[in-house]
N, CA, C and O atoms as CSV, one atom per row, in Angstrom:
chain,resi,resn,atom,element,x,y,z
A,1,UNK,N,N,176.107,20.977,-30.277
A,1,UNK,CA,C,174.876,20.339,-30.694
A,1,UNK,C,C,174.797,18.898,-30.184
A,1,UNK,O,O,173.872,18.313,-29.621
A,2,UNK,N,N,176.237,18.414,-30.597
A,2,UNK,CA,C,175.645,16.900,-29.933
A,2,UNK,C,C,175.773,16.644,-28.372
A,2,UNK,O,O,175.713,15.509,-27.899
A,3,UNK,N,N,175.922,17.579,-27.748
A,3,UNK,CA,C,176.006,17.593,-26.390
A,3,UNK,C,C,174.553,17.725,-26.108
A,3,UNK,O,O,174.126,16.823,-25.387
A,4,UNK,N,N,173.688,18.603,-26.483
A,4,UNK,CA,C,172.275,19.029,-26.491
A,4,UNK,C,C,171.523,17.410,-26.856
A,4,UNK,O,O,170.685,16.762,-26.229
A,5,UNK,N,N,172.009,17.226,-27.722
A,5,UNK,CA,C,171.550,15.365,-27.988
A,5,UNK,C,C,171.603,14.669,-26.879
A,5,UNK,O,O,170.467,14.287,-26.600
A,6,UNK,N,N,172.407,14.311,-26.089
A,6,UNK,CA,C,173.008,13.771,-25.286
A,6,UNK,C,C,172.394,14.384,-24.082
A,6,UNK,O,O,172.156,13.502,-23.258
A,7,UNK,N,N,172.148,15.221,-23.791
A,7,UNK,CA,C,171.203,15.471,-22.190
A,7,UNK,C,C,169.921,15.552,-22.794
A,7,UNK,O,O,169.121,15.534,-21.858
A,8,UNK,N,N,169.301,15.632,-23.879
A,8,UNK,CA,C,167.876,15.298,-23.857
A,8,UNK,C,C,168.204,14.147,-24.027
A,8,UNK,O,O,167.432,13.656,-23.204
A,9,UNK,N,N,168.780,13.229,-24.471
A,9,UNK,CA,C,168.884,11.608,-24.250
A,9,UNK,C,C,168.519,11.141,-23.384
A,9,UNK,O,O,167.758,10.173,-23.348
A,10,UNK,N,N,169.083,11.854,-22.284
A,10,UNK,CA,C,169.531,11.547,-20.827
A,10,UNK,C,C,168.045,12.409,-20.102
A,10,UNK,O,O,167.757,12.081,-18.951
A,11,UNK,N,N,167.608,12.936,-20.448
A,11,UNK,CA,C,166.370,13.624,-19.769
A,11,UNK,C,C,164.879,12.266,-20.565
A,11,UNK,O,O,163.912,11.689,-20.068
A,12,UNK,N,N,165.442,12.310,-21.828
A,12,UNK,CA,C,164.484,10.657,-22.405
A,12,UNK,C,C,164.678,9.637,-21.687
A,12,UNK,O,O,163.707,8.891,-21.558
A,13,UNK,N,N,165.420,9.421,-21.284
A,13,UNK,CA,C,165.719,7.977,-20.368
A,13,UNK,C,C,165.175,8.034,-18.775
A,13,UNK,O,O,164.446,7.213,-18.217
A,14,UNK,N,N,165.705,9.146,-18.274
A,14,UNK,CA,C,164.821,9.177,-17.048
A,14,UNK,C,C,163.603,9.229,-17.353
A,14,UNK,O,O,163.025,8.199,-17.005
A,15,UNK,N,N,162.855,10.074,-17.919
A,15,UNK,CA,C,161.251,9.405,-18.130
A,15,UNK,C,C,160.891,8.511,-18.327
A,15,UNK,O,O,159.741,8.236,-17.983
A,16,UNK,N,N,161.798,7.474,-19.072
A,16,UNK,CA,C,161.647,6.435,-19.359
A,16,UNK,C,C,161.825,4.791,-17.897
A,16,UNK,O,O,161.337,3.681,-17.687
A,17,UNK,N,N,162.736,5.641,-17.369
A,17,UNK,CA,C,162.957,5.244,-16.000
A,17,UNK,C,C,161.806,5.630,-14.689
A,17,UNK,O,O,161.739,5.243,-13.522
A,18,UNK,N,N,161.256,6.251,-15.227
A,18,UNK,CA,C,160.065,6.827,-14.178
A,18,UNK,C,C,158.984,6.309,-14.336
A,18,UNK,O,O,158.240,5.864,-13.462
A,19,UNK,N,N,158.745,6.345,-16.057
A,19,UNK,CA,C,157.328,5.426,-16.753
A,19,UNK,C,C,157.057,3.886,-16.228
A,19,UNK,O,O,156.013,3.377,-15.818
A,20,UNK,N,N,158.437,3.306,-16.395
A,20,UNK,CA,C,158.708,1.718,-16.318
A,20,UNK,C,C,159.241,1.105,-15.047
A,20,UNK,O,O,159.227,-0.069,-14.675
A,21,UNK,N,N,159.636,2.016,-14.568
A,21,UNK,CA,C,160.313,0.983,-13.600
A,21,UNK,C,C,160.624,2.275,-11.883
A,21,UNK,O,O,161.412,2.239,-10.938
A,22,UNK,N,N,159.220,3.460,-12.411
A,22,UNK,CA,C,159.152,4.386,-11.293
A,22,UNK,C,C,160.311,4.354,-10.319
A,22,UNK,O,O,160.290,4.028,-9.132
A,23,UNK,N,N,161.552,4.850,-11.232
A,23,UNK,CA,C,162.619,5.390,-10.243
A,23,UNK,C,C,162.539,6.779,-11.036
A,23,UNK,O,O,161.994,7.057,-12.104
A,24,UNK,N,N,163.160,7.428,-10.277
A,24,UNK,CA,C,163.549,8.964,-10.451
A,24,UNK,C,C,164.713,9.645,-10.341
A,24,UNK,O,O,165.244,9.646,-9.231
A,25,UNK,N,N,165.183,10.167,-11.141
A,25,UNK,CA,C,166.396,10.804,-10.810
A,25,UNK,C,C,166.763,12.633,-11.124
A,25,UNK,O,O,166.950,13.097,-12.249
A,26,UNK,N,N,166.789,13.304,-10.037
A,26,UNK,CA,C,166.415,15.028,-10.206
A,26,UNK,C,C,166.941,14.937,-12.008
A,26,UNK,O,O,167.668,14.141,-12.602
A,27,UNK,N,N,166.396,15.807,-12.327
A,27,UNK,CA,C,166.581,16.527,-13.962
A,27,UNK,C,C,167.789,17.257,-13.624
A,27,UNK,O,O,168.433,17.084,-14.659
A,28,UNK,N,N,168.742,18.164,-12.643
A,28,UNK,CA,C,169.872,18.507,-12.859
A,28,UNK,C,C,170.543,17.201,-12.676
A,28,UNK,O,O,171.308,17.398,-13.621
A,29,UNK,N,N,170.902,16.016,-12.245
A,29,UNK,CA,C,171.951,14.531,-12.504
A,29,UNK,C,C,171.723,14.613,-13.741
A,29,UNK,O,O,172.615,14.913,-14.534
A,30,UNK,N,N,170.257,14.312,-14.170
A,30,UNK,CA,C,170.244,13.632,-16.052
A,30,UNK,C,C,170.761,14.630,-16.514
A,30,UNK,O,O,171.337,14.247,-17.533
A,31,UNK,N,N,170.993,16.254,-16.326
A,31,UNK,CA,C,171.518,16.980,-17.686
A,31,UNK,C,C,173.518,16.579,-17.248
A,31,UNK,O,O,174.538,16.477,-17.930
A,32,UNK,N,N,173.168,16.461,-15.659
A,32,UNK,CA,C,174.993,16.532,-15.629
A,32,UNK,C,C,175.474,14.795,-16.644
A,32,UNK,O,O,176.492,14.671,-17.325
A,33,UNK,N,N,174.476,13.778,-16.447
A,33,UNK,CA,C,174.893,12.322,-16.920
A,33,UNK,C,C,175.216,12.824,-18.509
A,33,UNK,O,O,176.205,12.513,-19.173
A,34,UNK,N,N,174.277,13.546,-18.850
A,34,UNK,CA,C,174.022,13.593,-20.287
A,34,UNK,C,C,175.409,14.275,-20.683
A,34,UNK,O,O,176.033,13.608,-21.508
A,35,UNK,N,N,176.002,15.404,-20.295
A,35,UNK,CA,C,177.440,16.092,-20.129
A,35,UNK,C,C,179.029,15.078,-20.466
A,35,UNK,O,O,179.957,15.069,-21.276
A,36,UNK,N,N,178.344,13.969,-18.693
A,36,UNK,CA,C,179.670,13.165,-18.769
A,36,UNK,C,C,179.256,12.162,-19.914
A,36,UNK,O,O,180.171,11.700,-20.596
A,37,UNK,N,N,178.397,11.912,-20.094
A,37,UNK,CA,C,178.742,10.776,-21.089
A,37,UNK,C,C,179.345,11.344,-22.570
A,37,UNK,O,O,180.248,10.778,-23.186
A,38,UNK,N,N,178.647,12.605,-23.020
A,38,UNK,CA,C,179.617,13.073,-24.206
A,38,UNK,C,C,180.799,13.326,-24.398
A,38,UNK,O,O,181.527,13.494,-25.376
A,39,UNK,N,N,180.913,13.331,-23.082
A,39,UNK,CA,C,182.524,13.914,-22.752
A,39,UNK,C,C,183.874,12.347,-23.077
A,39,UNK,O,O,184.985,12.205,-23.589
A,40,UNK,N,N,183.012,11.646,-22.506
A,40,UNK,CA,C,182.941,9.895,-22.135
A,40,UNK,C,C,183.048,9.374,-23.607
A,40,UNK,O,O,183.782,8.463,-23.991
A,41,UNK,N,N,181.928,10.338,-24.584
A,41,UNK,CA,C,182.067,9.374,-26.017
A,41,UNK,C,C,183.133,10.392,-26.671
A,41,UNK,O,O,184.019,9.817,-27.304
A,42,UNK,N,N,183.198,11.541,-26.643
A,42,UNK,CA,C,184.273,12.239,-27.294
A,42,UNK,C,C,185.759,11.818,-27.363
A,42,UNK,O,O,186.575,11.821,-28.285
A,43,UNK,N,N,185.838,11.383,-25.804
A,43,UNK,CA,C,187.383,10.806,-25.579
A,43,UNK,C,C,187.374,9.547,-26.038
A,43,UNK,O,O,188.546,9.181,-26.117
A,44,UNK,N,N,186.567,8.616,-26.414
A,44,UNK,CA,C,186.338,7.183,-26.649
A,44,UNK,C,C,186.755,7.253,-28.165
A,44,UNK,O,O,187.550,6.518,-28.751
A,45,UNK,N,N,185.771,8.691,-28.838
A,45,UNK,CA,C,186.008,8.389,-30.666
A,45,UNK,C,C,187.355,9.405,-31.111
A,45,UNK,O,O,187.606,9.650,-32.291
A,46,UNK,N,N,188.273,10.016,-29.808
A,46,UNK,CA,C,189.273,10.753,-29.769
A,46,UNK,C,C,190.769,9.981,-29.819
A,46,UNK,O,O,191.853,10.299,-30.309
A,47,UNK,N,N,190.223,8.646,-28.964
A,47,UNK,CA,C,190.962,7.358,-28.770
A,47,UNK,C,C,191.720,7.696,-27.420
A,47,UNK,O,O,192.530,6.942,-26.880
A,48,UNK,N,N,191.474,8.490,-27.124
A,48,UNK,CA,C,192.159,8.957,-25.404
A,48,UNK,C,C,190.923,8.085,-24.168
A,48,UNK,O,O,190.514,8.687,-23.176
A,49,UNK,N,N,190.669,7.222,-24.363
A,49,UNK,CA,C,189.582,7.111,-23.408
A,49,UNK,C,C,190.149,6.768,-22.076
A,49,UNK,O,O,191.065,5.945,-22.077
A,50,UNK,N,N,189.616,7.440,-20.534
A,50,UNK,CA,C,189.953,7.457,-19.780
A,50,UNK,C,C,190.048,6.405,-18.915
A,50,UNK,O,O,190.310,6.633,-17.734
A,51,UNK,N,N,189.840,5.042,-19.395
A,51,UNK,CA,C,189.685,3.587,-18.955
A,51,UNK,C,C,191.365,3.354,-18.775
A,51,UNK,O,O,192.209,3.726,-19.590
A,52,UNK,N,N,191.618,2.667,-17.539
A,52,UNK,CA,C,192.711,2.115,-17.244
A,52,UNK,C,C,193.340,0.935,-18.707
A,52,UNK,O,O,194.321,0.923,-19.451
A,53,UNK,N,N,192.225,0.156,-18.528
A,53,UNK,CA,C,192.231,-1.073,-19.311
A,53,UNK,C,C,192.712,-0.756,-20.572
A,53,UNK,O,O,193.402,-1.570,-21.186
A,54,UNK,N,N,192.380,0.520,-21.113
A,54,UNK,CA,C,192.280,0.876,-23.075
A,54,UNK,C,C,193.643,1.318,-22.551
A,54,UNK,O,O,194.573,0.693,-23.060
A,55,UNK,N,N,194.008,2.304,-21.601
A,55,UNK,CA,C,195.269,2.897,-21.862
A,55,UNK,C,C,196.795,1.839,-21.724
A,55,UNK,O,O,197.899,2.079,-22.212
A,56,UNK,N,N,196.347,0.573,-20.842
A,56,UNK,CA,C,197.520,-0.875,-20.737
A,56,UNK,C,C,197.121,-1.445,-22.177
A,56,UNK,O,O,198.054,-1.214,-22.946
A,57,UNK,N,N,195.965,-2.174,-22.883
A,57,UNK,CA,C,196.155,-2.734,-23.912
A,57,UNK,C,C,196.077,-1.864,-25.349
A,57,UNK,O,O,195.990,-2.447,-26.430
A,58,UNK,N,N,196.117,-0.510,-25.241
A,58,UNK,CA,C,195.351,0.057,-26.627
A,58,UNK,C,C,193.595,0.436,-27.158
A,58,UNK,O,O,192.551,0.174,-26.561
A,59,UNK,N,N,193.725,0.874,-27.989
A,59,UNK,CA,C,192.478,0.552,-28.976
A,59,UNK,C,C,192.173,-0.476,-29.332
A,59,UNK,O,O,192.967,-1.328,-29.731
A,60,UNK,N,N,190.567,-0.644,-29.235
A,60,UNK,CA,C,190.229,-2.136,-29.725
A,60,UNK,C,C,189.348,-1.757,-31.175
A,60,UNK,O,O,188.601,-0.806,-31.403
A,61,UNK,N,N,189.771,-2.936,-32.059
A,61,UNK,CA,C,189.421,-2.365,-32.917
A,61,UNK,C,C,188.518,-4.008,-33.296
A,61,UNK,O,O,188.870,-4.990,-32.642
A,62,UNK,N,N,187.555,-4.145,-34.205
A,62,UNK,CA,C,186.157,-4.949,-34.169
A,62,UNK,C,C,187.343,-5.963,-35.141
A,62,UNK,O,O,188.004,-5.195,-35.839
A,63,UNK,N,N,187.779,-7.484,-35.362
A,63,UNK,CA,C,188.078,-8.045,-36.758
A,63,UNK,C,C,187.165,-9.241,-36.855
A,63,UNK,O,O,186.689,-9.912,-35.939
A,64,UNK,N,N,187.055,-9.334,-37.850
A,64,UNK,CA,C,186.336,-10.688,-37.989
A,64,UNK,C,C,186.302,-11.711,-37.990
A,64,UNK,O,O,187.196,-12.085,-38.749
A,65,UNK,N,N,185.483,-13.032,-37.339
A,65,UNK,CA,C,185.913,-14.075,-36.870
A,65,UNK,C,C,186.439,-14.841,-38.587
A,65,UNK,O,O,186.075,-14.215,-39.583
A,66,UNK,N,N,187.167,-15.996,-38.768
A,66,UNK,CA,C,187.407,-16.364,-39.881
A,66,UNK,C,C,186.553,-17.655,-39.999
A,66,UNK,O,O,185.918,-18.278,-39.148
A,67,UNK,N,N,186.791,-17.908,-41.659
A,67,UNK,CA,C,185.933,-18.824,-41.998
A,67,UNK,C,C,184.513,-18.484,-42.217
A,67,UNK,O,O,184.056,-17.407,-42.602
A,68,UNK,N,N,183.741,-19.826,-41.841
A,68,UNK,CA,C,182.168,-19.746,-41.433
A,68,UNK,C,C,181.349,-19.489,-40.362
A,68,UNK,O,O,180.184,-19.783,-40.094
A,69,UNK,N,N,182.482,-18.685,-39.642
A,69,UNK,CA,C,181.362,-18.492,-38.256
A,69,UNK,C,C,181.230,-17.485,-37.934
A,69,UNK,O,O,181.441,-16.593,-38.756
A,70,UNK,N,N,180.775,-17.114,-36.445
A,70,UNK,CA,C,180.004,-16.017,-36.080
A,70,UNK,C,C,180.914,-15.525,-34.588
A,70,UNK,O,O,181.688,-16.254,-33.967
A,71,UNK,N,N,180.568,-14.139,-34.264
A,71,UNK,CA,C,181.246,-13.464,-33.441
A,71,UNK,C,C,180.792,-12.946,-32.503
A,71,UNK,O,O,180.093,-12.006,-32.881
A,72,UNK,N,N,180.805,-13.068,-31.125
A,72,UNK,CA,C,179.783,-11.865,-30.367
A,72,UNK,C,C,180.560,-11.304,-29.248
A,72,UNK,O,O,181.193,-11.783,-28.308
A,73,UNK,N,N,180.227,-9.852,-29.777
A,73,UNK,CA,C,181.304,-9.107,-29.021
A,73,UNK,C,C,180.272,-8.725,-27.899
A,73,UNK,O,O,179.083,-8.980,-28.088
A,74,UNK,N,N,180.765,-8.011,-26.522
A,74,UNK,CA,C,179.894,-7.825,-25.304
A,74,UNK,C,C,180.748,-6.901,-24.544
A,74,UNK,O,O,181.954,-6.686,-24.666
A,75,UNK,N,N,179.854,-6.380,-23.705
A,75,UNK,CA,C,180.597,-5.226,-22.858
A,75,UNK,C,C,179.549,-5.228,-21.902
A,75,UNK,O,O,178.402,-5.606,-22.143
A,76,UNK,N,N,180.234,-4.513,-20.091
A,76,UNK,CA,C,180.072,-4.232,-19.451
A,76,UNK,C,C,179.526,-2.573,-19.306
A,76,UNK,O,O,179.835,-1.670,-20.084
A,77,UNK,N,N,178.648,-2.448,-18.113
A,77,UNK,CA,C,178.712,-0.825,-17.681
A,77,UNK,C,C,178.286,-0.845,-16.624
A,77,UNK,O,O,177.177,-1.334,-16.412
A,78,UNK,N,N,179.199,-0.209,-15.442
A,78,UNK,CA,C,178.609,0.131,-13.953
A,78,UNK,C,C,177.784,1.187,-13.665
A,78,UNK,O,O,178.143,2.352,-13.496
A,79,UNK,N,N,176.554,0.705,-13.609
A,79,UNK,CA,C,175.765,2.204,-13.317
A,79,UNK,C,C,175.202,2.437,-11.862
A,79,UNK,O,O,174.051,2.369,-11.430
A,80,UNK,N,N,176.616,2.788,-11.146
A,80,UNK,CA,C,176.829,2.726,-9.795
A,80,UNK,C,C,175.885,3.995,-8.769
A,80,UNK,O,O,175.878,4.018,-7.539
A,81,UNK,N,N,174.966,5.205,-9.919
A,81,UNK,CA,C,174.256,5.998,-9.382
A,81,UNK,C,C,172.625,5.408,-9.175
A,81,UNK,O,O,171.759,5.848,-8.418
A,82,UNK,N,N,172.537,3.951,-10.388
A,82,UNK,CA,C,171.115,3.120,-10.285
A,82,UNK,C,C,171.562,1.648,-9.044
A,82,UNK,O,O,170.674,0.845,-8.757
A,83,UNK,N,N,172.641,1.535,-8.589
A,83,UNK,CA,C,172.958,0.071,-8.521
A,83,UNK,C,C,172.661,-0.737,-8.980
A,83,UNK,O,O,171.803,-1.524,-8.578
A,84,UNK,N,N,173.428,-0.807,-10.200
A,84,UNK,CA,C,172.813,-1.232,-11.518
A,84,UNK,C,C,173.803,-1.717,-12.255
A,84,UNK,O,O,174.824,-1.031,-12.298
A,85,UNK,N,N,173.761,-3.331,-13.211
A,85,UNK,CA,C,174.940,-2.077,-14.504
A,85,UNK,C,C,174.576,-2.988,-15.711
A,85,UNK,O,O,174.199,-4.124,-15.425
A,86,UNK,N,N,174.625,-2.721,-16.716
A,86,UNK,CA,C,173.850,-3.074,-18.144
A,86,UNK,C,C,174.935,-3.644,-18.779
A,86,UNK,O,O,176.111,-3.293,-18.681
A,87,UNK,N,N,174.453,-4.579,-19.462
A,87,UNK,CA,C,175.222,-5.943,-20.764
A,87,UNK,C,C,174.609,-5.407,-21.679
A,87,UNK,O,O,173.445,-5.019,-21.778
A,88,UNK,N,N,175.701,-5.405,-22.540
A,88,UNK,CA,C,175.319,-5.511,-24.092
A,88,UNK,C,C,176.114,-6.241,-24.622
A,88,UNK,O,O,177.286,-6.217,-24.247
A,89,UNK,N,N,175.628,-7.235,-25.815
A,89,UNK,CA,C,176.285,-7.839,-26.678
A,89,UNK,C,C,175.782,-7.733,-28.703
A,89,UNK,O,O,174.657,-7.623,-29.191
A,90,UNK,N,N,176.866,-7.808,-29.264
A,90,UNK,CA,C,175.847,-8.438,-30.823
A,90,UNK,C,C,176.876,-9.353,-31.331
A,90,UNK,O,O,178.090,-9.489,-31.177
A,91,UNK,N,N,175.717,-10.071,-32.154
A,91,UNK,CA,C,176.415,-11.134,-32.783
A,91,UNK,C,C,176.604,-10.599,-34.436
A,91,UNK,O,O,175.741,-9.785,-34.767
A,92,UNK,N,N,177.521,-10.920,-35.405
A,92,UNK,CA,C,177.949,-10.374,-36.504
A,92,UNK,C,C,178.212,-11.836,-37.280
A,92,UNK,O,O,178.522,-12.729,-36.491
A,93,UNK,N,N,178.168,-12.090,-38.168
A,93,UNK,CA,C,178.861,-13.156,-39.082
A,93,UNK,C,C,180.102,-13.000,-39.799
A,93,UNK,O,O,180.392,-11.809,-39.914
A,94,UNK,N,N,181.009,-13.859,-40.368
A,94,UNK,CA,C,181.988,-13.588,-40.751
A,94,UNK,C,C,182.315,-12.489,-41.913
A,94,UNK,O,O,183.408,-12.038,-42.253
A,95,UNK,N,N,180.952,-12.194,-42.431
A,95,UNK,CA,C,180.971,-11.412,-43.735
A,95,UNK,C,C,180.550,-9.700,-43.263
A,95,UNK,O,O,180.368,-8.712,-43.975
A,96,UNK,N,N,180.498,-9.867,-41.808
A,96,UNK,CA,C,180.419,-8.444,-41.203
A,96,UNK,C,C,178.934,-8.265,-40.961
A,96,UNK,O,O,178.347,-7.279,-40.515
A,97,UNK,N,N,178.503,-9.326,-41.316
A,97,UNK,CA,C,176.808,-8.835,-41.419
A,97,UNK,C,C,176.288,-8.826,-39.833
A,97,UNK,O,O,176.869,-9.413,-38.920
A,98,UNK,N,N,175.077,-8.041,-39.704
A,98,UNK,CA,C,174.597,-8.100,-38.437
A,98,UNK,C,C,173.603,-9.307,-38.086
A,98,UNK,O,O,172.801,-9.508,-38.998
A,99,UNK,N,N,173.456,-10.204,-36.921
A,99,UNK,CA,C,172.551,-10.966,-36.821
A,99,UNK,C,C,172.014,-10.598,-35.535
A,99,UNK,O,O,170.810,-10.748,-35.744
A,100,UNK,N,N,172.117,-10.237,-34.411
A,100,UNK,CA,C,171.341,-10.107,-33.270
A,100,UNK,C,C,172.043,-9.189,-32.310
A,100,UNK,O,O,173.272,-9.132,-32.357
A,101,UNK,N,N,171.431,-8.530,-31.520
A,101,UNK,CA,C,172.102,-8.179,-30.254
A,101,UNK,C,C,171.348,-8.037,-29.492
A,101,UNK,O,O,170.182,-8.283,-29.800
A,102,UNK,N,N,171.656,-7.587,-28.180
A,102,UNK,CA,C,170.731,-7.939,-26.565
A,102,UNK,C,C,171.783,-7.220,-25.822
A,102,UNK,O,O,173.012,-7.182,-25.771
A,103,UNK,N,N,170.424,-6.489,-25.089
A,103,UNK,CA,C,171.218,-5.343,-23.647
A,103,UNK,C,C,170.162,-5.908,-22.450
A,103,UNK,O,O,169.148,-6.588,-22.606
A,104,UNK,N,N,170.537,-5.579,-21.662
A,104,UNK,CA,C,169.459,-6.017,-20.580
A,104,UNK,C,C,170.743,-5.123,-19.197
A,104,UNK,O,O,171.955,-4.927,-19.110
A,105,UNK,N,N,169.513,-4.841,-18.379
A,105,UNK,CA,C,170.085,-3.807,-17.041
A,105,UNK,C,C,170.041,-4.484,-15.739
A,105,UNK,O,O,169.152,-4.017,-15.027
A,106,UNK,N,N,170.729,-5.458,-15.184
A,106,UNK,CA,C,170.443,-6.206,-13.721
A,106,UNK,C,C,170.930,-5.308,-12.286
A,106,UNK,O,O,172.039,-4.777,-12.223
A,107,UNK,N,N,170.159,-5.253,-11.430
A,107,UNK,CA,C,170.264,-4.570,-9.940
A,107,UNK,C,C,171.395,-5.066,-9.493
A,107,UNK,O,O,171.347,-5.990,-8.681
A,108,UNK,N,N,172.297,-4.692,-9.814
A,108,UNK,CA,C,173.327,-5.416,-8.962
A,108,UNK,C,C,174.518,-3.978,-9.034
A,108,UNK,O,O,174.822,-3.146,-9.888
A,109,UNK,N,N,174.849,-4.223,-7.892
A,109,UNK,CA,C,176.289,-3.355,-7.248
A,109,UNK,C,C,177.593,-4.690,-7.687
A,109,UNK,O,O,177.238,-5.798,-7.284
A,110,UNK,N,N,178.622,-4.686,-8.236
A,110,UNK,CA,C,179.344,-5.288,-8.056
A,110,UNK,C,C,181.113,-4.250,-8.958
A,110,UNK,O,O,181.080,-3.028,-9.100
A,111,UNK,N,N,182.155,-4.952,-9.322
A,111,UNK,CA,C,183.474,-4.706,-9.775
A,111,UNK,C,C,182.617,-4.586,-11.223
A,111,UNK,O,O,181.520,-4.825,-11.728
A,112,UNK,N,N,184.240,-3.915,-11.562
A,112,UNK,CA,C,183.825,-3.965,-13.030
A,112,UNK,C,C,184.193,-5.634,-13.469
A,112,UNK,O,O,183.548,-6.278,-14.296
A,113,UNK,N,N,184.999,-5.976,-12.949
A,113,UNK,CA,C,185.494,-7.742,-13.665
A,113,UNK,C,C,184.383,-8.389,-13.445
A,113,UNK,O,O,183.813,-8.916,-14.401
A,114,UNK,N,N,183.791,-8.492,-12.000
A,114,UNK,CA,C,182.354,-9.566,-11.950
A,114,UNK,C,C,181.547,-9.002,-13.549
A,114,UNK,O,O,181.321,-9.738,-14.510
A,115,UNK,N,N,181.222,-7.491,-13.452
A,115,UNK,CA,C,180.045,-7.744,-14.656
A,115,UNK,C,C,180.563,-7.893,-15.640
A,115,UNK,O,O,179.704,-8.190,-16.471
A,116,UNK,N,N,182.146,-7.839,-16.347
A,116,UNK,CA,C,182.608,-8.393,-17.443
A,116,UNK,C,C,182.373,-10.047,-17.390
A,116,UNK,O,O,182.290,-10.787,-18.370
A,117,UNK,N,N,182.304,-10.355,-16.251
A,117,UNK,CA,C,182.306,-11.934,-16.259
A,117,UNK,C,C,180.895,-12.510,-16.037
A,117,UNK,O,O,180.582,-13.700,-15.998
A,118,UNK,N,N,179.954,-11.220,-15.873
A,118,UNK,CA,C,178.549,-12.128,-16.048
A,118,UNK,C,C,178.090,-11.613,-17.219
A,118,UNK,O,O,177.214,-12.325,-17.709
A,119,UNK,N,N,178.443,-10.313,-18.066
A,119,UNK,CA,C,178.381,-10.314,-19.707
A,119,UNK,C,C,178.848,-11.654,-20.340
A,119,UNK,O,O,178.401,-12.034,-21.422
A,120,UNK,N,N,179.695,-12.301,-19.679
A,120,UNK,CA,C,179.910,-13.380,-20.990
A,120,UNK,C,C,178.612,-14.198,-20.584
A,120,UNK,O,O,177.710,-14.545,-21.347
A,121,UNK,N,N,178.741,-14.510,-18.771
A,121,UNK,CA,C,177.668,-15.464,-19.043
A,121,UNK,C,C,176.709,-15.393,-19.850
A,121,UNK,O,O,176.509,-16.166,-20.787
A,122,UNK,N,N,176.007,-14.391,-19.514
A,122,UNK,CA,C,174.659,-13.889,-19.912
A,122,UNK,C,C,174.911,-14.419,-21.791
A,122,UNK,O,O,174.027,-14.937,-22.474
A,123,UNK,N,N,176.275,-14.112,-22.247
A,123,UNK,CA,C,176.177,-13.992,-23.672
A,123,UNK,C,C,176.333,-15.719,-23.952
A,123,UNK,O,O,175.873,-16.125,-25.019
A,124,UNK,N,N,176.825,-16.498,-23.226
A,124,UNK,CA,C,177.180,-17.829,-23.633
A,124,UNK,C,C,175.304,-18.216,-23.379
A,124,UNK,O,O,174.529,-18.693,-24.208
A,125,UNK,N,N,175.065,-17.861,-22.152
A,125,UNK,CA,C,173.314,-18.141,-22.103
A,125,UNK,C,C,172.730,-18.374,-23.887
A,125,UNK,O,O,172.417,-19.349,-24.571
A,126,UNK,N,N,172.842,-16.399,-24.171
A,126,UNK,CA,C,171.619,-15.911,-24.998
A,126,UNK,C,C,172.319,-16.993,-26.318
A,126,UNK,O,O,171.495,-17.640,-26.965
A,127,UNK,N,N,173.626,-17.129,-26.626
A,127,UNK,CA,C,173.832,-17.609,-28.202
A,127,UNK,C,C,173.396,-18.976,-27.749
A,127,UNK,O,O,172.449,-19.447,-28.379
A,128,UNK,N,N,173.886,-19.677,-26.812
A,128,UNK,CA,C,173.951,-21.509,-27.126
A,128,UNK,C,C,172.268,-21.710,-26.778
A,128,UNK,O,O,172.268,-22.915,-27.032
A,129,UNK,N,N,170.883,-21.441,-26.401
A,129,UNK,CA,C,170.077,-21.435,-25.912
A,129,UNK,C,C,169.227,-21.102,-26.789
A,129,UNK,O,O,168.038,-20.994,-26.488
């Protein structure tokens, strides 16, 4: 079932990609994207995830900043079939509460380290600004 979630996700998004920003991508990629990515979140909430990085440092697990302040966690994604790859960040307060988050998708081909390193920018941008 949640695989079925997950390629109509992925069949929602290309329309959504076609509506807005008239790219296209055949409907057999979106059902295969929709496939790997469950596969992608299964091993992620399995804790086996197939990332170099998770398997040298571990599981990351969310803690909270101390005191009175605030936290913003961020991540990278290469979406090397759009030349593309999307930031996300949110900000949380010390009491776990939610205060903001922001994704945004830039044209760019690059490493995975450059877009870990323009997620922060982007995130030092969106908080101090």
């Amino acid at each position: 079932m949640c695989s079925v979630a997950m390629v109509l996700w992925c069949v929602w998004r290309q329309r959504n990609q076609k509506l807005w920003e008239n790219s296209l991508l055949p409907a057999a990629k979106a059902v295969e994207l929709g496939h790997v990515f469950f596969q992608d979140w299964r091993r992620a909430r399995a804790g086996a995830s197939s990332s170099a990085d998770q398997r040298a440092h571990g599981p990351l697990i969310w803690s909270r900043p101390s005191g009175a302040s605030w936290k913003c966690n961020l991540d990278a994604a290469l979406l090397s079939d759009l030349s593309a790859i999307g930031l996300g960040m949110v900000m949380r307060r010390n009491d776990d509460q939610f205060y903001a988050c922001k994704t945004l998708r830039l044209p760019l081909s690059c490493s995975a380290k450059e877009a870990e390193a323009l997620a922060l920018c982007e995130a030092l941008l969106w908080t101090y600004l």
